[in-house]
C-alpha positions in Angstrom: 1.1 -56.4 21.7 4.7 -55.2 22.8 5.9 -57.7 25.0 8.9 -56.4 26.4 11.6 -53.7 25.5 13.4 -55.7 23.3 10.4 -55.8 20.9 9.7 -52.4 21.9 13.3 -51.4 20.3 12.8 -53.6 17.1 9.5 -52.3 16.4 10.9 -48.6 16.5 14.3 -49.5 14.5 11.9 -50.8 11.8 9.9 -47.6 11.9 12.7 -46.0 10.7 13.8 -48.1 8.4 14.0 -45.8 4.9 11.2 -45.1 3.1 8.7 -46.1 5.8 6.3 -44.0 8.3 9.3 -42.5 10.0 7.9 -39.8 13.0 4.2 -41.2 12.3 2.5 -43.3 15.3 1.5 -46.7 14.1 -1.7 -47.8 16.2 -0.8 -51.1 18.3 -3.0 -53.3 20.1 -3.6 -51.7 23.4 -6.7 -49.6 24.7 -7.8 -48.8 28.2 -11.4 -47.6 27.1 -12.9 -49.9 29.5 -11.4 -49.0 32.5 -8.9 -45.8 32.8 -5.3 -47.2 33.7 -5.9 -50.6 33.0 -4.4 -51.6 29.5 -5.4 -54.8 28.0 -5.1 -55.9 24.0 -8.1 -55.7 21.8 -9.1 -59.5 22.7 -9.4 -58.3 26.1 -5.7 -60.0 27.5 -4.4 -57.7 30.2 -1.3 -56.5 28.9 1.5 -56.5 31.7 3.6 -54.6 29.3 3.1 -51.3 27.5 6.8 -49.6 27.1 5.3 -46.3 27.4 7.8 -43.2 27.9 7.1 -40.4 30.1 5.2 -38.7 30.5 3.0 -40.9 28.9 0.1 -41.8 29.3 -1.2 -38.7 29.6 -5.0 -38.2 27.6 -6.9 -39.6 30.4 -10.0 -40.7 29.1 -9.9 -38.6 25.5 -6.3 -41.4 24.7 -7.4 -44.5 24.8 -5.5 -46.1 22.5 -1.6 -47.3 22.8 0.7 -46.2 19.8 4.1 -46.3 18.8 6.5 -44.0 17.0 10.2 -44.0 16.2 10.7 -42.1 19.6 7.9 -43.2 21.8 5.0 -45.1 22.9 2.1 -43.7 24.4 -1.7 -43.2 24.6 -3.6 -41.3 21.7 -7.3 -40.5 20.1 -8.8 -43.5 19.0 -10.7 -41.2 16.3 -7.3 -40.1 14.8 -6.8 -42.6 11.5 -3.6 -44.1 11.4 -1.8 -47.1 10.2 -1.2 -50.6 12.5 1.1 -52.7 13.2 -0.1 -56.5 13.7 1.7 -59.9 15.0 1.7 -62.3 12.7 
């Protein structure tokens, strides 16, 4: 989970860092499946912080799922297979 735009901004710079995924999004813990609007991590904490750039979110209820790319964060298919980021 992205806590605030300072992690936001280091998460990014290391996406494009050489040699890694670059323009790709990276899956991060975030969905609002359960309810529409109302982002909470994969444990089920609400998340009070989601960095999402306009005009983002904007899948309704087909982008449930919060990503992150060297540009932006914002809600895509949960179907679509893509790599993750994960806290540690």
């Amino acid at each position: 989970m992205i806590s605030d735009a300072q992690e936001k901004a280091e998460i990014q710079n290391f996406l494009a860092s050489p040699g890694l995924l670059n323009t790709a999004y990276v899956y991060i813990d975030g969905t609002d499946a359960a309810a529409e609007g109302e982002w909470k991590t994969d444990a089920g904490n609400v998340m009070t912080y989601t960095g999402m750039d306009n005009p983002e979110p904007n899948g309704g209820t087909n982008e449930n799922c919060l990503v992150v790319s060297v540009s932006r964060i914002g809600d895509h298919r949960c179907t679509n297979i893509m790599s993750a980021i994960c806290e540690v």
